[in-house]
MOPAC internal coordinates of N, CA, C and O (Angstrom, degrees):
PM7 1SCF
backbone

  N    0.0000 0     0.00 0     0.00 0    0    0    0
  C    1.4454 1     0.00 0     0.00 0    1    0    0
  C    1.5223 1   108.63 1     0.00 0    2    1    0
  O    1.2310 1   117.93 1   -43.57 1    3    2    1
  N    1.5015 1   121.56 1   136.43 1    3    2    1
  C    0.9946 1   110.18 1  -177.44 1    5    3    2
  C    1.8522 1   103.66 1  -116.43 1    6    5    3
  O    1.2310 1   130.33 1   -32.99 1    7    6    5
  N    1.3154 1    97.67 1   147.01 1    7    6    5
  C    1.9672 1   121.24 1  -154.02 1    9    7    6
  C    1.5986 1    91.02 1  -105.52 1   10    9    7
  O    1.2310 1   123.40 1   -78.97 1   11   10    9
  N    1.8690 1   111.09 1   101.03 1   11   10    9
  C    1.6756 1   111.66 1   167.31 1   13   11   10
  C    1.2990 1    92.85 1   -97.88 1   14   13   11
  O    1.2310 1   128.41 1   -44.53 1   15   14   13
  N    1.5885 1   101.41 1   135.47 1   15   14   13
  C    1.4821 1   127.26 1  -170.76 1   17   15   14
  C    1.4731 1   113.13 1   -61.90 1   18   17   15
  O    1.2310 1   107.10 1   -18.85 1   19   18   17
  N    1.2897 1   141.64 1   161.15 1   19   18   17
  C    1.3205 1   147.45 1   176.35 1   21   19   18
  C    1.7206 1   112.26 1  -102.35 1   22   21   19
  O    1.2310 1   133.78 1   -60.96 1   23   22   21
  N    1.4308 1    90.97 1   119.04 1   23   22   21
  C    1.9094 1    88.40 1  -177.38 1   25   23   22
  C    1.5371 1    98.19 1   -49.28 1   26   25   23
  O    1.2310 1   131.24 1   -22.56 1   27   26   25
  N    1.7733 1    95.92 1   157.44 1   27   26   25
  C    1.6185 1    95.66 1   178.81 1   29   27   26
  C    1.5999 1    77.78 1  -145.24 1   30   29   27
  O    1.2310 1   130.61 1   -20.91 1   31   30   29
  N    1.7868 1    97.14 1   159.09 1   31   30   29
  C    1.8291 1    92.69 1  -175.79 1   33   31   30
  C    1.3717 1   132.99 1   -66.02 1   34   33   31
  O    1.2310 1   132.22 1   -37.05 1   35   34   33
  N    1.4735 1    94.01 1   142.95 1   35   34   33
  C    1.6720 1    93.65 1  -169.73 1   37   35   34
  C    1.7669 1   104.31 1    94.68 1   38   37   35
  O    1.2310 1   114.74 1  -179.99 1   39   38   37
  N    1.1149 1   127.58 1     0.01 1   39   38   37
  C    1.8386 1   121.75 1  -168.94 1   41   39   38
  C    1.7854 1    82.93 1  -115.43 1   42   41   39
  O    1.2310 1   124.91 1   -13.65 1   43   42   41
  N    1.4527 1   108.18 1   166.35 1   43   42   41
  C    1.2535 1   121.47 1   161.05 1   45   43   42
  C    1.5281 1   121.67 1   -59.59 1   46   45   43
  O    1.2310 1   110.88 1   -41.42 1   47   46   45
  N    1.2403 1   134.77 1   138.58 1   47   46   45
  C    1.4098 1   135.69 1   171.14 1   49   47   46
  C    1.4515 1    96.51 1   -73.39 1   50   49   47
  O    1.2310 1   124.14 1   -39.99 1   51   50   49
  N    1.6967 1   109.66 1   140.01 1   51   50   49
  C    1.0435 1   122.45 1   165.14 1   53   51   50
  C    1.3007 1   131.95 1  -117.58 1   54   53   51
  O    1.2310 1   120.38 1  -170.93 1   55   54   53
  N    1.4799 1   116.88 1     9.07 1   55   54   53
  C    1.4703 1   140.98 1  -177.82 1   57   55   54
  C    1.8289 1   101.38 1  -175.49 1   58   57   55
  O    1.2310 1   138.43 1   -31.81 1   59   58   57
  N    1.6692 1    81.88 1   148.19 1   59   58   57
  C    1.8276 1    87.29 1   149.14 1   61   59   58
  C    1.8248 1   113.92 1  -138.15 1   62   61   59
  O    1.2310 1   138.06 1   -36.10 1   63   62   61
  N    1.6770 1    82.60 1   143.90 1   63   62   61
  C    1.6595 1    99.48 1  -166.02 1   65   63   62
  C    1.6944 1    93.23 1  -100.95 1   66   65   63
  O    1.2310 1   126.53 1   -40.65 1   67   66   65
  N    1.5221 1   105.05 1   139.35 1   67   66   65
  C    1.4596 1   136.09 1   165.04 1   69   67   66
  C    1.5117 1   110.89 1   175.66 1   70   69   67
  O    1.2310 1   124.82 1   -33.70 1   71   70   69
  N    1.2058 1   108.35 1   146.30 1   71   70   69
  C    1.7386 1   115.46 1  -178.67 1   73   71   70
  C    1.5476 1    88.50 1   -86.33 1   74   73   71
  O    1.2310 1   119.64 1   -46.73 1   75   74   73
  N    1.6952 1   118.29 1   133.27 1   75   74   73
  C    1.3305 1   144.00 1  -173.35 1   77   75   74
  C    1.7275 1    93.59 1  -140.23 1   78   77   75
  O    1.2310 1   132.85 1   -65.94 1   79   78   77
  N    1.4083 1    92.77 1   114.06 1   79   78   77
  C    1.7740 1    96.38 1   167.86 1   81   79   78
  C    1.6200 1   106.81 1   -67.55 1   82   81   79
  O    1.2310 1   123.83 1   -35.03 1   83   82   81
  N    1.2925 1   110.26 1   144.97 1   83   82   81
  C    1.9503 1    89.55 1   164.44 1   85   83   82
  C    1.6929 1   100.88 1  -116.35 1   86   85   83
  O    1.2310 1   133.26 1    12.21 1   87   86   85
  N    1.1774 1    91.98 1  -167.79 1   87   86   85
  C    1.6305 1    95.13 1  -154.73 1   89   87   86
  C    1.4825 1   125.53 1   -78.12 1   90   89   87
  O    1.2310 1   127.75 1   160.33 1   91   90   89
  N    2.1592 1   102.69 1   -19.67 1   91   90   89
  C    1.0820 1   117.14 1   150.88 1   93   91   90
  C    2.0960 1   112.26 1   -65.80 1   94   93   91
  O    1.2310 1   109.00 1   166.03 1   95   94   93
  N    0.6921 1   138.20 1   -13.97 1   95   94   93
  C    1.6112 1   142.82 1   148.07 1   97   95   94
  C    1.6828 1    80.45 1   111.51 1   98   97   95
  O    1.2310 1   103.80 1  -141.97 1   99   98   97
  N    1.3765 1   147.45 1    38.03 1   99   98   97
  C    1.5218 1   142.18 1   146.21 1  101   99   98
  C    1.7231 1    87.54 1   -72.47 1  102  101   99
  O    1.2310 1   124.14 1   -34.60 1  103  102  101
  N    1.7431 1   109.66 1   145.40 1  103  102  101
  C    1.4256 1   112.90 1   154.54 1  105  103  102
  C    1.1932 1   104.76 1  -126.91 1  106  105  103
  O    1.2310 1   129.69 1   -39.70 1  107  106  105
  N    1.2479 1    98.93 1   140.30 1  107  106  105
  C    1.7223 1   134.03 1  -165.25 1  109  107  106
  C    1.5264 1   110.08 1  -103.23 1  110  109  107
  O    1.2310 1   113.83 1   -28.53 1  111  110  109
  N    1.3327 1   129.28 1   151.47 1  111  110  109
  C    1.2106 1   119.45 1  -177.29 1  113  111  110
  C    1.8811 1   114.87 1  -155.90 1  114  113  111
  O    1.2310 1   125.55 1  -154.40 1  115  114  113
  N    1.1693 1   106.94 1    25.60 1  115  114  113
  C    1.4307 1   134.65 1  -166.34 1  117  115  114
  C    1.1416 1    95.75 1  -147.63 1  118  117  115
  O    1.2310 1   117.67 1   -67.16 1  119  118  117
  N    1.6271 1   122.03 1   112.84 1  119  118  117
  C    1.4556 1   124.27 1   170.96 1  121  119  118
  C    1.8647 1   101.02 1  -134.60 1  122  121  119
  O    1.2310 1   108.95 1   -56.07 1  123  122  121
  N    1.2831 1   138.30 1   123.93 1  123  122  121
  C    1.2872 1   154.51 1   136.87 1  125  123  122
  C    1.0006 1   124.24 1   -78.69 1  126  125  123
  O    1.2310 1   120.15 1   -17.13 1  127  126  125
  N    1.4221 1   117.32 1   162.87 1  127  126  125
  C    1.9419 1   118.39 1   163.58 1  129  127  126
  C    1.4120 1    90.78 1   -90.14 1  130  129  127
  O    1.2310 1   129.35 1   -38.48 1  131  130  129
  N    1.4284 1    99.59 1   141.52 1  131  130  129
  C    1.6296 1   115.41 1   150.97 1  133  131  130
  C    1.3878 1   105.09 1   -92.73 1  134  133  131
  O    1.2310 1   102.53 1   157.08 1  135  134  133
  N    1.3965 1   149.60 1   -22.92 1  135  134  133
  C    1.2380 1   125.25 1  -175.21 1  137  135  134
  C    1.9087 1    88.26 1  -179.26 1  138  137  135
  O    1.2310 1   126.85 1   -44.72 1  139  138  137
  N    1.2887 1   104.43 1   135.28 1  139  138  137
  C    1.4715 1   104.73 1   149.85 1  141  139  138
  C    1.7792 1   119.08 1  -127.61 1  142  141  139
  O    1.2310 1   134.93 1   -36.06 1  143  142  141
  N    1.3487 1    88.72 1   143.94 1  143  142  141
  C    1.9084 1   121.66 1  -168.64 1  145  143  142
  C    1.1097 1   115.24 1  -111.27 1  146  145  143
  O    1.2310 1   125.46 1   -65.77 1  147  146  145
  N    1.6046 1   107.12 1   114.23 1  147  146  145
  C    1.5205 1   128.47 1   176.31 1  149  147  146
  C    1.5163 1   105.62 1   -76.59 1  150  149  147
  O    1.2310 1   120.92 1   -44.93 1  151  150  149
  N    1.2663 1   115.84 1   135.07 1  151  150  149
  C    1.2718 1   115.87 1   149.95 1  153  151  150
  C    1.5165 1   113.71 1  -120.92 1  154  153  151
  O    1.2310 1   116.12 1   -74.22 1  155  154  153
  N    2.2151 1   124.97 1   105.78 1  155  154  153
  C    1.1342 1   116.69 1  -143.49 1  157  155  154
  C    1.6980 1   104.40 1   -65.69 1  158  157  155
  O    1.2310 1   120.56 1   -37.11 1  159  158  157
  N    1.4182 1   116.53 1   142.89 1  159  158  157
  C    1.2518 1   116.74 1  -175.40 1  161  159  158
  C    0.8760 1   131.47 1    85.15 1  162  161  159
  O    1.2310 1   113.18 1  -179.60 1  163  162  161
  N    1.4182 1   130.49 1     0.40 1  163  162  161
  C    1.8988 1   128.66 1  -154.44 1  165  163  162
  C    1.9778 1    90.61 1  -150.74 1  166  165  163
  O    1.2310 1   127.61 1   109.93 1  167  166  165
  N    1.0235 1   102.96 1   -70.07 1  167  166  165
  C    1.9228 1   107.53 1  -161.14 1  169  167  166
  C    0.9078 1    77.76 1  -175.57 1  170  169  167
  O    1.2310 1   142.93 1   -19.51 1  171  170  169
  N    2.4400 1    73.07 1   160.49 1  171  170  169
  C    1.0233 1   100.82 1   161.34 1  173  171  170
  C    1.6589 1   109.59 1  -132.72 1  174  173  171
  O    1.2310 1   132.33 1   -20.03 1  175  174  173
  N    1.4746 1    93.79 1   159.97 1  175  174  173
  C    1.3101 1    98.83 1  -156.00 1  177  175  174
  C    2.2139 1   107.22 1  -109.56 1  178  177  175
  O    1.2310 1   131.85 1   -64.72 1  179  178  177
  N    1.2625 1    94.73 1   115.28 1  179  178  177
  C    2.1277 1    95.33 1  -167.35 1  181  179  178
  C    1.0156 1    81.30 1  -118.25 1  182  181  179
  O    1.2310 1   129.77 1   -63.99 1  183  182  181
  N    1.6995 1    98.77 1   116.01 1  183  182  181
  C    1.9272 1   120.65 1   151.82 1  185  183  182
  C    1.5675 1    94.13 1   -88.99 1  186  185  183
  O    1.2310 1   136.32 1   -40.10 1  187  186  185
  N    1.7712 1    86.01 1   139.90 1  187  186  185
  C    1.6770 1   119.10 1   176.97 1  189  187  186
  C    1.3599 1   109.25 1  -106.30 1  190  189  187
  O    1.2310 1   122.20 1   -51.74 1  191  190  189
  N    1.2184 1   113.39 1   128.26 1  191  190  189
  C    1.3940 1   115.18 1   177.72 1  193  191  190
  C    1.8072 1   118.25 1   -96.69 1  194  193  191
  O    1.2310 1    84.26 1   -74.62 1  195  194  193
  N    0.8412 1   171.70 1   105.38 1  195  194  193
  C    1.1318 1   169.51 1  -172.92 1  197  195  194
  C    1.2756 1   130.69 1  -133.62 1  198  197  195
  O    1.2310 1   123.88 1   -39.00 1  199  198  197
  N    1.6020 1   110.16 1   141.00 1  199  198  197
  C    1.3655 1   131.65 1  -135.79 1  201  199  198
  C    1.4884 1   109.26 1  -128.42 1  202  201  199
  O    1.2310 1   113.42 1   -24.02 1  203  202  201
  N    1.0159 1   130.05 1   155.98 1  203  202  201
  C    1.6606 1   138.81 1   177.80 1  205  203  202
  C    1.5392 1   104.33 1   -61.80 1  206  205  203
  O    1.2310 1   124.94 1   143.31 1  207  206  205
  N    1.5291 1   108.12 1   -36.69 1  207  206  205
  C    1.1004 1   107.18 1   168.10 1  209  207  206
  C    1.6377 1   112.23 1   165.85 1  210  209  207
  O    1.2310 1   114.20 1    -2.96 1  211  210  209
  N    1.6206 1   128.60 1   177.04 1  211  210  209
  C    1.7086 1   105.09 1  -149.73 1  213  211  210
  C    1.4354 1    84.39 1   -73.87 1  214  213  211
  O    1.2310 1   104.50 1   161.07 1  215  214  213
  N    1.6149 1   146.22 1   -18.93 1  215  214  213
  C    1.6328 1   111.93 1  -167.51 1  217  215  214
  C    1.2291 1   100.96 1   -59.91 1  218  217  215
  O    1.2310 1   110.73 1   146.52 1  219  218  217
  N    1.2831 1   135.04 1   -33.48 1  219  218  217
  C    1.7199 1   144.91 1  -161.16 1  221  219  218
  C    1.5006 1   100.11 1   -59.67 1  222  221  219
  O    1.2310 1   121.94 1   121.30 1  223  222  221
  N    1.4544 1   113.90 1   -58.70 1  223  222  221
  C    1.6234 1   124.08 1   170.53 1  225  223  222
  C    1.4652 1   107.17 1   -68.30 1  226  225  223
  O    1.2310 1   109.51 1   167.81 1  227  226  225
  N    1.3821 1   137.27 1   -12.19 1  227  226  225
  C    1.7200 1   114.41 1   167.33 1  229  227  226
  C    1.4918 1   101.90 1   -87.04 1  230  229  227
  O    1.2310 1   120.59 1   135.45 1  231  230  229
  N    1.8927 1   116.48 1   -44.55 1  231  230  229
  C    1.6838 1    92.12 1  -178.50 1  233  231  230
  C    1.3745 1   128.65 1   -61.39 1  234  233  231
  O    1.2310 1   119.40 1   160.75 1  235  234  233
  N    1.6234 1   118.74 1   -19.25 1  235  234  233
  C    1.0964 1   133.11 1   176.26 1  237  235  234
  C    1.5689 1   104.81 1   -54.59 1  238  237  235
  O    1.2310 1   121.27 1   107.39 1  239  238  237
  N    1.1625 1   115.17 1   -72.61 1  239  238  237
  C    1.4518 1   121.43 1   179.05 1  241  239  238
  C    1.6806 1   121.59 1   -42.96 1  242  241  239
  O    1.2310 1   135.95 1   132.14 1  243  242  241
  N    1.6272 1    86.73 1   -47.86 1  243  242  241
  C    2.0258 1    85.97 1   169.29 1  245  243  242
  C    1.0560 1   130.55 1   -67.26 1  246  245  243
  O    1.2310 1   126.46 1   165.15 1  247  246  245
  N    1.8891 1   105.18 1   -14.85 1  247  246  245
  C    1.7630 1   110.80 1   164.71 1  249  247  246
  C    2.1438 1    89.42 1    90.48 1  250  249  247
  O    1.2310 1   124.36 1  -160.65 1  251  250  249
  N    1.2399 1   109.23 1    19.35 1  251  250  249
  C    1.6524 1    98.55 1   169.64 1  253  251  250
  C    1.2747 1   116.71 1  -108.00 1  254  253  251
  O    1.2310 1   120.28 1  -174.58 1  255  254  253
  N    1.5407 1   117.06 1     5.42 1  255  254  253
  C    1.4800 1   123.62 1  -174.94 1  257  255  254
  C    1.7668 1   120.32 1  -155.54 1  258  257  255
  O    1.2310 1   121.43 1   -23.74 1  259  258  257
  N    0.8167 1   114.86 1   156.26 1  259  258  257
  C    1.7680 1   104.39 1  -165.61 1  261  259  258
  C    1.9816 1    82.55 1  -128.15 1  262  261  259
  O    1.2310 1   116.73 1  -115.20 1  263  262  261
  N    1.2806 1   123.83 1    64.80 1  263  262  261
  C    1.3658 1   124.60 1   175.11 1  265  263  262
  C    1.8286 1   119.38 1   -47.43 1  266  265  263
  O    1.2310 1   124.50 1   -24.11 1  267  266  265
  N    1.2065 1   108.97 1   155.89 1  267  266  265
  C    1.4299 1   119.89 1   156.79 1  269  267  266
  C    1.5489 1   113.02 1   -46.99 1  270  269  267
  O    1.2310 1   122.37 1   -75.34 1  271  270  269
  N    1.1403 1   113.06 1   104.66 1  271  270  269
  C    1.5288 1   123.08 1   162.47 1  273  271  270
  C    1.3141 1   119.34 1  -120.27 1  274  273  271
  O    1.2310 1   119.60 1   -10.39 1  275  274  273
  N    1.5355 1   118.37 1   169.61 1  275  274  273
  C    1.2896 1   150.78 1  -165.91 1  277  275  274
  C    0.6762 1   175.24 1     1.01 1  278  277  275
  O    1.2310 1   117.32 1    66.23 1  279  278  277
  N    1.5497 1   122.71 1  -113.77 1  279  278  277
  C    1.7799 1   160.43 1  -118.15 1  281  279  278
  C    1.1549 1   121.02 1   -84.62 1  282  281  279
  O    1.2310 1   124.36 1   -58.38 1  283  282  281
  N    1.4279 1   109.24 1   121.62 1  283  282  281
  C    1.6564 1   123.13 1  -179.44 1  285  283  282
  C    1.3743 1   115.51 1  -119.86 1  286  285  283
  O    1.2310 1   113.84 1   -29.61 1  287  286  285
  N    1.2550 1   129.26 1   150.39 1  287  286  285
  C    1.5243 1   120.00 1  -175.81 1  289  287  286
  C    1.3422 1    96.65 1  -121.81 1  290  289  287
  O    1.2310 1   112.19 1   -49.79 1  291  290  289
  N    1.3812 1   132.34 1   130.21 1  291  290  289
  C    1.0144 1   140.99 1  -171.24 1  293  291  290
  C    2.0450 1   108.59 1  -118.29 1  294  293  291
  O    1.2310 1   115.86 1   -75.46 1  295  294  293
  N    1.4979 1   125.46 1   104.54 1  295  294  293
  C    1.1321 1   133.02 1  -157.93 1  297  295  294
  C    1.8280 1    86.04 1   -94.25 1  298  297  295
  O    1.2310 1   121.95 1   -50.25 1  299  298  297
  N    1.9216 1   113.87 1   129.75 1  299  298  297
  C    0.7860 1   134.40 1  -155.64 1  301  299  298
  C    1.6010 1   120.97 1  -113.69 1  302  301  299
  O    1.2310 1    88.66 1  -155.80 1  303  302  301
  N    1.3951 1   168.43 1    24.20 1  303  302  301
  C    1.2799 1   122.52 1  -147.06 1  305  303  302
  C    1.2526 1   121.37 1    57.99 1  306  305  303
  O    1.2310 1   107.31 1   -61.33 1  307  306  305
  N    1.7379 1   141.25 1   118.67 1  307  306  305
  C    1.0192 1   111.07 1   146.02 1  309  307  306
  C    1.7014 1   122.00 1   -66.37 1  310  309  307
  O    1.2310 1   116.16 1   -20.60 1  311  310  309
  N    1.3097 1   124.91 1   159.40 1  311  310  309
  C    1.4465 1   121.92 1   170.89 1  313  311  310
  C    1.7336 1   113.78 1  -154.89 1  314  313  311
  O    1.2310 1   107.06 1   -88.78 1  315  314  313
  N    0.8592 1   141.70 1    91.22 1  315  314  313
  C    1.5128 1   161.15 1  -178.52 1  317  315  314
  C    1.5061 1    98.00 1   -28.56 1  318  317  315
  O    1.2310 1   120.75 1   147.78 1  319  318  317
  N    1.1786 1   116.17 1   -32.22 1  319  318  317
  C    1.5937 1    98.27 1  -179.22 1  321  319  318
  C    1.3323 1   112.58 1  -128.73 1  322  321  319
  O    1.2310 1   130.92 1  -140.56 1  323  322  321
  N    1.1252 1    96.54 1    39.44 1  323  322  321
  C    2.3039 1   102.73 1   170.01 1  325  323  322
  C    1.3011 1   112.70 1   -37.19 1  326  325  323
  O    1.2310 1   116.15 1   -58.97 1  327  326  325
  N    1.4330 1   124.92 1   121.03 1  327  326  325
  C    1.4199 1   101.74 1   162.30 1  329  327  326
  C    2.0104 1    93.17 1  -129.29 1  330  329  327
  O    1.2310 1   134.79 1   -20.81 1  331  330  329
  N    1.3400 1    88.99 1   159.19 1  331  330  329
  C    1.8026 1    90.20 1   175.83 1  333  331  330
  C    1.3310 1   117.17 1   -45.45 1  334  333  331
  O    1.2310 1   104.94 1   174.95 1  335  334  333
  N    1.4997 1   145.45 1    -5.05 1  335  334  333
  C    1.5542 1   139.60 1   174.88 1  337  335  334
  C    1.5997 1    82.23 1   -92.22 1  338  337  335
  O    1.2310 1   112.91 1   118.48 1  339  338  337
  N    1.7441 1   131.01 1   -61.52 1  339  338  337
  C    1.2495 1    98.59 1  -168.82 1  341  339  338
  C    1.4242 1   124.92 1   -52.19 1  342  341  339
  O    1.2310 1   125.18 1   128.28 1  343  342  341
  N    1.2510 1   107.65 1   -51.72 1  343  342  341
  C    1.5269 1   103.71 1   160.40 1  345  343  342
  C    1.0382 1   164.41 1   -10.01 1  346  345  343
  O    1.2310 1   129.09 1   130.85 1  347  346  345
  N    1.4401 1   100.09 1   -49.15 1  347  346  345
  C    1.5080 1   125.54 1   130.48 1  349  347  346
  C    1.4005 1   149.36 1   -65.06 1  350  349  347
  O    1.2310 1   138.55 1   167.76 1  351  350  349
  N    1.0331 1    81.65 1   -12.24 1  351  350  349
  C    1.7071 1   115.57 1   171.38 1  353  351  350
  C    1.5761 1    98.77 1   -72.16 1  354  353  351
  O    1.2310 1   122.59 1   103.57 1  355  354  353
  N    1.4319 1   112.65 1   -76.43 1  355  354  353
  C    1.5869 1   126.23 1  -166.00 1  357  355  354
  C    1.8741 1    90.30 1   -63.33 1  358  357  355
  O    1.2310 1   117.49 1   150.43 1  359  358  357
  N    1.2000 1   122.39 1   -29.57 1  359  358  357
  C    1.3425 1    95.60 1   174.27 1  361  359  358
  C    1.4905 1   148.28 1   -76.77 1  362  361  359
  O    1.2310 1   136.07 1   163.01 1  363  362  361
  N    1.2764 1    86.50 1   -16.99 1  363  362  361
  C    1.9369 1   106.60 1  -178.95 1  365  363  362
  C    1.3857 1    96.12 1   -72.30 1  366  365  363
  O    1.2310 1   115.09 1   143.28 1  367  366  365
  N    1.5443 1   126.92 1   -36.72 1  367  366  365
  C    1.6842 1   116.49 1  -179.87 1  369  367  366
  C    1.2905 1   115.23 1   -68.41 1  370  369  367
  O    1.2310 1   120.69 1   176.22 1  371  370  369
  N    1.1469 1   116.29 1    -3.78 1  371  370  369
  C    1.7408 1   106.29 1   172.85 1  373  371  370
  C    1.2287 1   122.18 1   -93.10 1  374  373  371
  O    1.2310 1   115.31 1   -46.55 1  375  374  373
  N    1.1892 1   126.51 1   133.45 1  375  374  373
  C    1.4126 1   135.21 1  -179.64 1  377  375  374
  C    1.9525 1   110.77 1   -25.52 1  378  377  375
  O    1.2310 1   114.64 1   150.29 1  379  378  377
  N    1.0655 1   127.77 1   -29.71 1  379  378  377
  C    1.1017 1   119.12 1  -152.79 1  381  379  378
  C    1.5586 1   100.85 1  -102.21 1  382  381  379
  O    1.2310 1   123.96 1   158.45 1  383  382  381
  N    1.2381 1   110.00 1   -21.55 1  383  382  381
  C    1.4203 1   122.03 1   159.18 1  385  383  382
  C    1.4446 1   163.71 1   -96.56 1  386  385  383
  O    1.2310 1   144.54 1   175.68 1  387  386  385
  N    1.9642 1    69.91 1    -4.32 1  387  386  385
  C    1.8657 1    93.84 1  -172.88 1  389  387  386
  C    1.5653 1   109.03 1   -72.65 1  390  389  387
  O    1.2310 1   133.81 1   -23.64 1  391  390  389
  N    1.3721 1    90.91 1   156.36 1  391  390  389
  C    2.2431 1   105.82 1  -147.74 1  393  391  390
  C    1.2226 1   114.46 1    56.69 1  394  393  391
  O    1.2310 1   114.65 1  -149.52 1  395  394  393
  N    1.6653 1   127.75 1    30.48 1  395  394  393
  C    1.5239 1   111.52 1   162.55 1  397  395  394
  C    1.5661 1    96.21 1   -70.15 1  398  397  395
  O    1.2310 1   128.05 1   -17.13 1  399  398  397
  N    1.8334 1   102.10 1   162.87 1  399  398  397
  C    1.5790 1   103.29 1   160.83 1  401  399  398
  C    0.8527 1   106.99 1  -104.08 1  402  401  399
  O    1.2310 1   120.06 1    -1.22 1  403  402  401
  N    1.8989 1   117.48 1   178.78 1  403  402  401
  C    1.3978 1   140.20 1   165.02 1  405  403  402
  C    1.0480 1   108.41 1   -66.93 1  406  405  403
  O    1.2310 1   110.09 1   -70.78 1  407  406  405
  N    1.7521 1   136.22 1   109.22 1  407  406  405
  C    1.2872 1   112.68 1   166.39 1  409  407  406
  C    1.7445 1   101.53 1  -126.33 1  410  409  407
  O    1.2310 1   120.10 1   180.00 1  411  410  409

């Protein structure tokens, strides 16, 4: 089994935790970026990946399970220096995330 670490303060976030119904009615409670996309000058664009929950994202990672996932694209601000903590940053202010944690 492989063990993804838990942000601790001051470290990079590596997930955010909150139960999010999705629209097929599975609720998910493990959300990451899979990738964020500049478009220069205009936005940016952070796909969310989200999971039943992080064991779903460790078997995934160990390659022992192909879990229920996701994907949302969330259109951003442009900002020249996005990095995945800001990211996470701009994501907890949106309604769909507010009181996720750092995990």
């Amino acid at each position: 089994m492989v063990r993804l670490p838990s942000a601790k303060k001051g470290e990079d976030i590596m997930a955010l935790q909150k139960t999010i119904r999705q629209d097929d009615g599975v609720a998910t409670s493990y959300h990451r970026i899979l990738f964020i996309q500049q478009t220069v000058n205009h936005h940016n664009s952070v796909v969310v990946m989200s999971y039943v929950d992080r064991q779903s994202r460790e078997d995934e990672a160990a390659g022992t399970a192909l879990p229920y996932r996701q994907c949302k694209t969330f259109e951003m601000p442009y900002d020249e220096s996005m990095t995945p903590s800001k990211a996470y940053d701009v994501l907890k202010e949106l309604p769909e995330f507010e009181g996720a944690e750092d995990v």
